[in-house]
Wavefront OBJ file of the C-alpha trace (Angstrom):
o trace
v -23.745 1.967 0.972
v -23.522 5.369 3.022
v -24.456 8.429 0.809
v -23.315 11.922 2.437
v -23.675 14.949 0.706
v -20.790 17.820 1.241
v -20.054 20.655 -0.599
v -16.742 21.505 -2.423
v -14.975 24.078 -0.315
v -12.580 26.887 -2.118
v -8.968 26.408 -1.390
v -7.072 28.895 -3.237
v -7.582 28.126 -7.502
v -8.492 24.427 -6.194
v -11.294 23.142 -4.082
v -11.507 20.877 -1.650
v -13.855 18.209 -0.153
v -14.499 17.279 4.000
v -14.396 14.132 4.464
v -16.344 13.089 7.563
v -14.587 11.006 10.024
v -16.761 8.152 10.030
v -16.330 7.432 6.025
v -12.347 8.427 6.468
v -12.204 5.466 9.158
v -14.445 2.871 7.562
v -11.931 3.541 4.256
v -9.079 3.014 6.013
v -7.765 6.907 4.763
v -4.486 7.640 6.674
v -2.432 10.557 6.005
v -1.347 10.273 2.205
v -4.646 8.744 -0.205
v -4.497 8.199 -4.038
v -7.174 9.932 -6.439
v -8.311 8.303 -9.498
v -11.329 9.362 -11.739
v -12.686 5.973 -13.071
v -15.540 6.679 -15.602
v -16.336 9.563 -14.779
v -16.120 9.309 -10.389
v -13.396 10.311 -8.513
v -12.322 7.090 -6.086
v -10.210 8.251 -2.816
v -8.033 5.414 -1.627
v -5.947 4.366 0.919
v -2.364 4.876 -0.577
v -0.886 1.374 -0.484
v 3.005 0.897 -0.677
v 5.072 -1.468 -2.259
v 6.480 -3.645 0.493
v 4.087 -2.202 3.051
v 4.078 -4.564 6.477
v 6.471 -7.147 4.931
v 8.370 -7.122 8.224
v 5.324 -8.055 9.797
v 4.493 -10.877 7.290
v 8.637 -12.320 7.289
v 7.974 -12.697 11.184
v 4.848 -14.687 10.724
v 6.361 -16.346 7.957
v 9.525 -17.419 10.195
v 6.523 -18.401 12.958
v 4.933 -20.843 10.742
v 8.879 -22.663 9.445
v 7.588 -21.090 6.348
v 10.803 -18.848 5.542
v 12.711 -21.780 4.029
v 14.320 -21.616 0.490
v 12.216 -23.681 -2.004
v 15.248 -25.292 -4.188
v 18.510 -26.306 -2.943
v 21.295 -23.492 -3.091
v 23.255 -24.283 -7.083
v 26.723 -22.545 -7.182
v 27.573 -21.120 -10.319
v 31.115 -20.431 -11.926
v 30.186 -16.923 -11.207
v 30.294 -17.672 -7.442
v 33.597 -19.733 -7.971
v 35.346 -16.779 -10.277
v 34.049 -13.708 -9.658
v 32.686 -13.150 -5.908
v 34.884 -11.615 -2.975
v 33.919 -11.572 0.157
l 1 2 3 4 5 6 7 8 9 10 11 12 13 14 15 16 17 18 19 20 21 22 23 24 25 26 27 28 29 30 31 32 33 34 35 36 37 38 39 40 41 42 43 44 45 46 47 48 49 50 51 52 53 54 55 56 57 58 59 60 61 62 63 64 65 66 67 68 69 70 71 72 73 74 75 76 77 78 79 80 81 82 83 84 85
């Protein structure tokens, strides 16, 4: 584990802490980062998004013959009655 010690810096009523670049890239830190204190230590996180590279992942999926439906399609009286198309 890396230890580097920084000071906090003032930044109007809050204060702030630099981050150098080598911990910022070997955390994966973008733009946006989630704080949590967790007993007692603040953790800085990438900030991960629902959904994030699923676009990439449905192509790879559709690569592999992987982006089939599992169960057969069941029509429902729902279908039959109630959808326009």
């Amino acid at each position: 584990m890396n230890v580097t010690r920084t000071q906090l810096v003032k930044i109007g009523n809050s204060r702030g802490v630099r981050i150098p670049k080598p911990l910022i890239d070997q955390a994966g830190l973008q733009s946006e980062v989630e704080i949590v204190v967790d007993r007692g230590r603040l953790v800085i996180r990438p900030l991960t998004r629902p959904r994030m590279n699923w676009e990439e992942l449905f192509r790879e999926m559709a690569a592999n013959n992987d982006d089939r439906l599992l169960d057969a399609p069941a029509r429902t009286t729902w279908d039959d009655k109630e959808w326009e198309w």
